[in-house]
N, C-alpha and C positions, 0 to 999 in steps of 0.2 A: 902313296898315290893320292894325288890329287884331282876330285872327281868336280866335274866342270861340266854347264850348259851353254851353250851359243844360241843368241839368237840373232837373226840377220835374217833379211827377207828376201835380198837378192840371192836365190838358189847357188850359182856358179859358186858365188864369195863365201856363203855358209861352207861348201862341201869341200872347198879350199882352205878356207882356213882348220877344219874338222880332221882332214888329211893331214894339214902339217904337224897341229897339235899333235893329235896321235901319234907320232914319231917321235915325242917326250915322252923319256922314259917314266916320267912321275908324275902325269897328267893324264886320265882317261874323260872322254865325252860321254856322259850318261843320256844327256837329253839333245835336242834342238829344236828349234821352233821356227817359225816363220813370220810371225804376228804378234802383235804385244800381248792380245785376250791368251795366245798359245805359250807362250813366256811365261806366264801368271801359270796354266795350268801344269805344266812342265815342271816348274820350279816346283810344284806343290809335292806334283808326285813322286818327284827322284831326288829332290833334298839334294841338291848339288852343293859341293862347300863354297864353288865360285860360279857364280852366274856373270857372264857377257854378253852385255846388251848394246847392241846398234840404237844407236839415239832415235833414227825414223824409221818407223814401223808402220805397217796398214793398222788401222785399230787404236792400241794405244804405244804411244813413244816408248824408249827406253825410259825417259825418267818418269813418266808417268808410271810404268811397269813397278819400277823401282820403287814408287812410294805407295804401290798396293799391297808389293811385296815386304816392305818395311812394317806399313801399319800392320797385314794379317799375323806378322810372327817370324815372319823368314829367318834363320839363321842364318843362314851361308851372306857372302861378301858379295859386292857386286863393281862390275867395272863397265863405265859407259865407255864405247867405242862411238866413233862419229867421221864421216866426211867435215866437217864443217866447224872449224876452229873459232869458235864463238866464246869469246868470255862471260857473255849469260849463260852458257848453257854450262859449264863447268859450275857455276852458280848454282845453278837450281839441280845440278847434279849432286850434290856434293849435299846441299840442305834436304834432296831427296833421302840421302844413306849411300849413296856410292862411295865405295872405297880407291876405285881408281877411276879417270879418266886418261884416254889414250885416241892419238889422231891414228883413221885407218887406214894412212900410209906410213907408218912404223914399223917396223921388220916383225916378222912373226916371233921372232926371237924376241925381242921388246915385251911381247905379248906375252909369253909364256912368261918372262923374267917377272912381269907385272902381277900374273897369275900364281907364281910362288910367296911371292912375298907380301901381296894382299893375303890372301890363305893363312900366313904368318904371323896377323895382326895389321903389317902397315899399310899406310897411304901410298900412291902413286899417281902420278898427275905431269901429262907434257910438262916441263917447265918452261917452255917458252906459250904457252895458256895459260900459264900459272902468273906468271910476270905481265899477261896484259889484263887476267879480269882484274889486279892490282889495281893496274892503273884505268880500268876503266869505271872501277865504282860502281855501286849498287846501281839497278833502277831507279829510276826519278819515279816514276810511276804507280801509282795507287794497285790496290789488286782489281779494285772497282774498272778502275782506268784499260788496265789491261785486258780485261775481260771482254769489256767495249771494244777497245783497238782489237785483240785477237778474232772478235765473231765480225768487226769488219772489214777483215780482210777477205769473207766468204760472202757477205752482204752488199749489194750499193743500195738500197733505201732503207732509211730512219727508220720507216716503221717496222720491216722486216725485224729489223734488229731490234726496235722494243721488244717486239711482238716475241721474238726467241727468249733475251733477257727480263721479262718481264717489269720494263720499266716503262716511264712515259718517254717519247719522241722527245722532250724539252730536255729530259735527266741524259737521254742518250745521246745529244748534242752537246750539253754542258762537259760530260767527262768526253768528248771526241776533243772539244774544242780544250780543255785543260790538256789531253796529251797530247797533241800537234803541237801547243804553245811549250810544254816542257819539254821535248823532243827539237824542237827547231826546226819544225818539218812547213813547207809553206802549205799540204795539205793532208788531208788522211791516206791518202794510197802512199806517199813519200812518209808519213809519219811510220805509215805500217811497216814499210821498206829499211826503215831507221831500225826501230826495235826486233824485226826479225834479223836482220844482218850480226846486230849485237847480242840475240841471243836473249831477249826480254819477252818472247812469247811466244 
């Protein structure tokens, strides 16, 4: 028996997918969650062998999740689930400690097959996401860089966003203005638009 966490934050889709699992004869539900901070606690206390994490979560993401549960010690495997076919995010899935990545429109069947055989040691991973973070290559992007474009896409003035990043308004202009330029964006809300779409932040 394989003991397994869900997390997903839309209620419907958790208690849906929790029902069908349970209908595998060698897969039990110990935990769920709702929130990424609830993921983290879940995981701690019920030691699942396979965690299943929805990429967006209130709080923190699935791969965010995924690299708290990594650094603390987590044994068990983990597998990002997601709407949103992005070959960044398989990226930074995968450098978090994911063992599988899976689109959630794939048959629940898919899911559990994924859950066996993660559990087993192996990888799993869409192959047609597998085939575009290929060709889409790393980030062009600094970490510095991203950190700027990602706080401004909640920001419209410089200073706000020094003032959170604690930089100066010049520093926080120079890396806007290097990622719009590496990016190919004619401004920062289309540059934002670029790297969220691909999965860079």
């Amino acid at each position: 028996m394989t003991r397994i966490m869900i997390a997903e934050d839309q209620t419907m889709v958790r208690q849906a997918l929790v029902a069908l699992l349970e209908l595998e004869p060698d897969i039990e539900v110990v935990a769920q969650a709702a929130t990424g901070d609830e993921a983290v606690a879940m995981a701690v206390r019920f030691r699942p062998e396979v965690a299943v994490l929805d990429i967006e979560m209130p709080g923190s993401s699935g791969i965010e999740v995924a690299r708290r549960l990594k650094r603390d010690g987590f044994g068990g495997r983990l597998i990002i689930v997601t709407t949103f076919g992005r070959p960044g995010y398989l990226r930074a899935a995968m450098a978090a400690g994911a063992s599988g990545f899976l689109l959630k429109d794939s048959p629940v069947a898919e899911l559990a097959a994924a859950i066996r055989r993660v559990a087993a040691g192996e990888r799993v991973v869409d192959p047609v996401l597998a085939a575009a973070a290929l060709a889409e290559g790393e980030s062009p992007l600094t970490d510095r860089e991203t950190e700027v474009l990602s706080a401004a896409a909640s920001h419209d003035a410089i200073a706000e966003l020094a003032g959170q990043l604690h930089l100066s308004p010049g520093t926080v202009r120079n890396h806007l203005s290097a990622a719009i330029q590496k990016l190919g964006a004619r401004n920062r809300a289309e540059a934002v638009e670029i790297a969220e779409r691909k999965g860079w932040l």
